[in-house]
N, C-alpha and C positions, 0 to 999 in steps of 0.2 A: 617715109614720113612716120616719125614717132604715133602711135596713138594715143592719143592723150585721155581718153575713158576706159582705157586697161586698167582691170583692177588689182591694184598692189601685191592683193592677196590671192591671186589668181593657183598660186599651186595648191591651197589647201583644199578648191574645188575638184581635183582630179580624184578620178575612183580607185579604187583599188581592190585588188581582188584577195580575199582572208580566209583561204580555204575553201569552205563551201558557200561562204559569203561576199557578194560585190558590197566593199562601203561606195554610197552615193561622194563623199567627202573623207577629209582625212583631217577632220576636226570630229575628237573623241573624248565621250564625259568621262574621267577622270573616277576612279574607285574614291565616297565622300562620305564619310563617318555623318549622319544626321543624328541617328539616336533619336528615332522616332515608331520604334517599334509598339506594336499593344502589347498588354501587360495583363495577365502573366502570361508569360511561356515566350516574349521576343519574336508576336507572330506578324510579320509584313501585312500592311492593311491595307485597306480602299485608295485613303489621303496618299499613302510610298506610291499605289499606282498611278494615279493620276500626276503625279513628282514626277515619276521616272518617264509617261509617254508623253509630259510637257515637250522633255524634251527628245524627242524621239528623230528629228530630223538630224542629228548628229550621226558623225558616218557608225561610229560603236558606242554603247554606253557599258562603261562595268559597274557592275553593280558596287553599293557600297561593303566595305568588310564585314563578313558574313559568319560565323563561328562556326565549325564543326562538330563542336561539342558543348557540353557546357565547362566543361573545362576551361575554354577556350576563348569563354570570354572575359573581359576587362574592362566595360563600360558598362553602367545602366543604361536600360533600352536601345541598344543593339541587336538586331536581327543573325537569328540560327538559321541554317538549313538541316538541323540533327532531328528535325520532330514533324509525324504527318503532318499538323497544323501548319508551322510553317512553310511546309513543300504546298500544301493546298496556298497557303497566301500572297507566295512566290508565283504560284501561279496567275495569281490574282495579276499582278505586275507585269509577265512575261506575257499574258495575253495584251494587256492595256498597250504596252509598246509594241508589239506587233500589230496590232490592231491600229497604230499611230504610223505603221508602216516602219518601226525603225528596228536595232538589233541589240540582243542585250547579254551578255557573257556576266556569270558570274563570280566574286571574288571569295575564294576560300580562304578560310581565318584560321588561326590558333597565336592569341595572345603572349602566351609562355609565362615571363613574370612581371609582365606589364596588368597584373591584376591586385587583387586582395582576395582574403581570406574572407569577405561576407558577397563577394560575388562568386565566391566557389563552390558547386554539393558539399555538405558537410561542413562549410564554413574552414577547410583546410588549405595549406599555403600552398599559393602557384608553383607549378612547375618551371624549369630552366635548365640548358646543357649544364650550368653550376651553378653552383648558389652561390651570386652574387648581385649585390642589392642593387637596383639604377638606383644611381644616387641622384635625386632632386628630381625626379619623375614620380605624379601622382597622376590616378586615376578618379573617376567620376562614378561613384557609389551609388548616390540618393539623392533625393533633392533633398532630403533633410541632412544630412552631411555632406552632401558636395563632393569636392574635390580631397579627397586624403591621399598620405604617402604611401609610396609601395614598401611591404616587410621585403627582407631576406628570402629570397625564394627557394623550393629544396629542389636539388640535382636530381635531374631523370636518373633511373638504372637504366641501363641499358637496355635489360629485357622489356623492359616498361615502352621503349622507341618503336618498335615494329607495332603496338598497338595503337598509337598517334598517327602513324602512316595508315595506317585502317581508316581510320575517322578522317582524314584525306580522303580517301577512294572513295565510303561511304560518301560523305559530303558530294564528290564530282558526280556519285549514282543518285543522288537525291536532287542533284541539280537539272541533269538529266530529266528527271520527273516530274520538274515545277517547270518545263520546258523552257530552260536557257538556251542560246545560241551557242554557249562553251561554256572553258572555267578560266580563273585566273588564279591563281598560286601566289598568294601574299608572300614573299620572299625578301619583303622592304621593312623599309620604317621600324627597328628593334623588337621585331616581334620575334616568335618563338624562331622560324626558319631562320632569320637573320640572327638571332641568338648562336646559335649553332654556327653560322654560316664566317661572323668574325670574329675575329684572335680576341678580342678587349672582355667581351664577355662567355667567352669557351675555352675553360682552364683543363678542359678533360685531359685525363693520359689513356683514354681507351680507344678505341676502332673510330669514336666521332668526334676525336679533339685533337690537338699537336697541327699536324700537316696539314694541308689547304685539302688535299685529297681526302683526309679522313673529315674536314670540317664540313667537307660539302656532301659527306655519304647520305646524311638525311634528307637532303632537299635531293638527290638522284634518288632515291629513293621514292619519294613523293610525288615525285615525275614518272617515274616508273608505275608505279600505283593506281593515278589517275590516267594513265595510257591504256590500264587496260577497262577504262570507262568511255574514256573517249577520242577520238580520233587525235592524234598527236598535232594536226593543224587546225584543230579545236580547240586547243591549250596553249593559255599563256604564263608569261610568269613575270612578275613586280620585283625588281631589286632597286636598292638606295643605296650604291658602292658609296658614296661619300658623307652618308646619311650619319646626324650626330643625336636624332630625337632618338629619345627615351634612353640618355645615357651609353651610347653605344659607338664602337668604334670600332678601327682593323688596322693593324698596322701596317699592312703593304693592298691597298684596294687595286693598286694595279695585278699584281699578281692574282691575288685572290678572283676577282672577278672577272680577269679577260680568263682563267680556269674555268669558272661558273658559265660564261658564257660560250664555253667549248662543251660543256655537257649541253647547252640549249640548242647547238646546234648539231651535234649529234643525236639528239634525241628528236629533232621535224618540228621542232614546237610553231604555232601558227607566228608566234610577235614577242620578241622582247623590249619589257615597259621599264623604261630607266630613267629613276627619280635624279632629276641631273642637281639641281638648285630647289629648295623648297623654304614657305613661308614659318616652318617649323625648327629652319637652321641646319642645314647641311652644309654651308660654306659662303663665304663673303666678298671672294674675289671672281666672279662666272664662273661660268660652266665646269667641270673641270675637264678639258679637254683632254687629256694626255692619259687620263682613265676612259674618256667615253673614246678615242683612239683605238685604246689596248683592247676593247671589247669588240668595237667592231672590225678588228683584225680579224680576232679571233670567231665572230659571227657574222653570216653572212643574208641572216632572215632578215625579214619586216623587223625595222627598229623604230620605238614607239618613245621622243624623248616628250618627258613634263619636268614642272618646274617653274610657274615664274613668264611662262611663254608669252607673251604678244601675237595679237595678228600678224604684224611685221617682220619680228624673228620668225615665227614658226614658217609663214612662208619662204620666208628667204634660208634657213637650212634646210626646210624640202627640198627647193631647186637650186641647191649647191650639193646634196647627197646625205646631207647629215645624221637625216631620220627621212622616215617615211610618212610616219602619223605625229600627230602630237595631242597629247591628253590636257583636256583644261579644268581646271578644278574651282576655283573663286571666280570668275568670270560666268561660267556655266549655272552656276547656284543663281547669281543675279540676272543672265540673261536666258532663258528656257529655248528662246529663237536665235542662240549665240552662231549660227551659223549663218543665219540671215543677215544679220547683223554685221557679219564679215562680208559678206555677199556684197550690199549697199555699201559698205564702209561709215556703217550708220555707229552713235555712241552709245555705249553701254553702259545700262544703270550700275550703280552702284550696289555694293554688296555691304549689308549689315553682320558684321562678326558677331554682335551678342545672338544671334539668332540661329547660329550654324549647328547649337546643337539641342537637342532636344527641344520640345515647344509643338508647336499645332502649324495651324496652315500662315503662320506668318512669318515673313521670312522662309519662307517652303515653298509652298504652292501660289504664293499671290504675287511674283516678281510680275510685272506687265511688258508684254511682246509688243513691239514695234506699231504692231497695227491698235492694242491696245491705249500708248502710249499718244496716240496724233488725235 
């Protein structure tokens, strides 16, 4: 006899094991730009901890994008981990979620030319593998100027790379200290790693540009770097093969990244997090299968898909092999108890976009849980 009170969503409850961590679930908050940092210095507050152990029943939370330098950033009010203040506010956080019972990995940043020139030391232009402009991507300056376009960004030298990969390590040692559960390696979304990482924006002819092998030397590199911080099934890493924000492309994502994901899994890494579909514009027709395919050929770890997920999909490619975990990002902002929520098969508030970025506890801290809500 069928049972007819089995819940739909029955795979996302199963635990998993992530190293040195059991998730209770394999519903995971999603790495989420708030831009609710204090000011000055980008230092994580009271209001981010009480945000991040809302939701703390989630099987992992990542943190949101996190700068490793000031270089590195390209949004006002975004949180660093480069500066004691923020390693002490980080802590702030990391105990609040522990204390909530749940697990929290951090996300390493470097922007690249996804910035401007009055978000830089010195007011000087972002860096980039080349200098070549996102065209019709702008960044979030001030609240007195807003949103403006990105300049022309200047080309790394060479010798300049191996000190970027420093501020990597550093960052994963400093995370380490504000007591995260790991790191994660932004390697998505057109930022510096992914600069580097696709043909469309890495015109180099030197050791980090041309071949897929030479495009990917920096992110092995960075992986390298933070391995000797932290345990390699401590570390994760964020890719968007089919990722078009921030003006960014690659002309063959199969190739390139079932390659990316043979360094991931040479290297023990604990989960690879792959940005399949996003509300940002990655693509219009699903999933792209025939890339998420060629990666998991070529990997054979915890694969972590986001994207666009439903309770429904997510649990139905758990238990068909698809993924293991799945990262939710707009859902999780509006429900703190999104797990519960699936549990019950109960509905989920709605989420207000004008609020996702910067702001106080509205739209932040004040969504209402289930039991709030009756």
């Amino acid at each position: 006899m069928t049972n007819v009170n089995k819940n739909p969503h029955e795979a996302l409850f199963n635990p998993l094991s992530l190293g040195p961590l059991t998730l209770p679930n394999r519903v995971v908050m999603a790495p989420l730009t708030r831009a609710r940092a204090s000011q000055p210095g980008d230092v994580p507050n009271a209001m981010n901890a009480t945000y991040y152990a809302q939701r703390a029943s989630t099987g992992l939370i990542i943190s949101e994008a996190t700068q490793v330098t000031p270089e590195g950033k390209g949004y006002a009010f975004t949180p660093g981990i480069h500066s004691q203040e923020q390693i002490a506010g980080w802590r702030e956080v990391t105990d609040a979620v522990h204390a909530a019972g749940g697990r929290i990995q951090l996300q390493l940043w470097h922007v690249g030319r996804i910035s401007h020139p009055d978000l830089q030391p010195g007011n000087v232009l972002p860096v980039a593998p080349s200098a070549i402009k996102p065209e019709g991507s702008k960044v979030f300056v001030s609240a007195e100027s807003g949103m403006v376009d990105i300049p022309e960004p200047r080309a790394l030298k060479a010798e300049e790379i191996p000190g970027i990969v420093e501020q990597f390590r550093q960052g994963a040692e400093n995370a380490k200290a504000a007591g995260f559960d790991g790191v994660q390696i932004h390697a998505a979304n057109g930022y510096l790693i992914d600069q580097f990482q696709k043909s469309g924006s890495n015109h180099r002819t030197d050791e980090y540009g041309g071949s897929v092998e030479n495009r990917l030397r920096f992110t092995r590199m960075i992986i390298e770097a933070v391995k000797q911080v932290w345990p390699a099934d401590q570390i994760s890493i964020r890719i968007s093969p089919t990722g078009s924000f921030n003006s960014i492309h690659d002309e063959d994502p199969i190739e390139t990244f079932s390659a990316l994901a043979r360094i991931v899994e040479e290297a023990g890494l604990g989960y690879l997090e792959v940005v399949e579909d996003s509300f940002q514009g990655n693509h219009e027709n699903g999933r792209p299968e025939a890339v998420i395919d060629a990666i998991r050929a070529a990997y054979t770890g915890i694969y972590m898909g986001n994207g666009n997920y439903t309770a429904e999909e997510a649990a139905q490619r758990i238990a068909a092999g698809r993924c293991d975990l799945v990262s939710f990002g707009r859902p999780i902002i509006a429900n703190p108890d999104l797990v519960e929520r699936f549990q019950r098969n109960a509905p989920l508030n709605e989420w207000d976009q004008s609020t996702f970025y910067g702001g106080a506890e509205e739209g932040y801290t004040g969504y209402p849980t289930l039991a709030e809500s009756q």
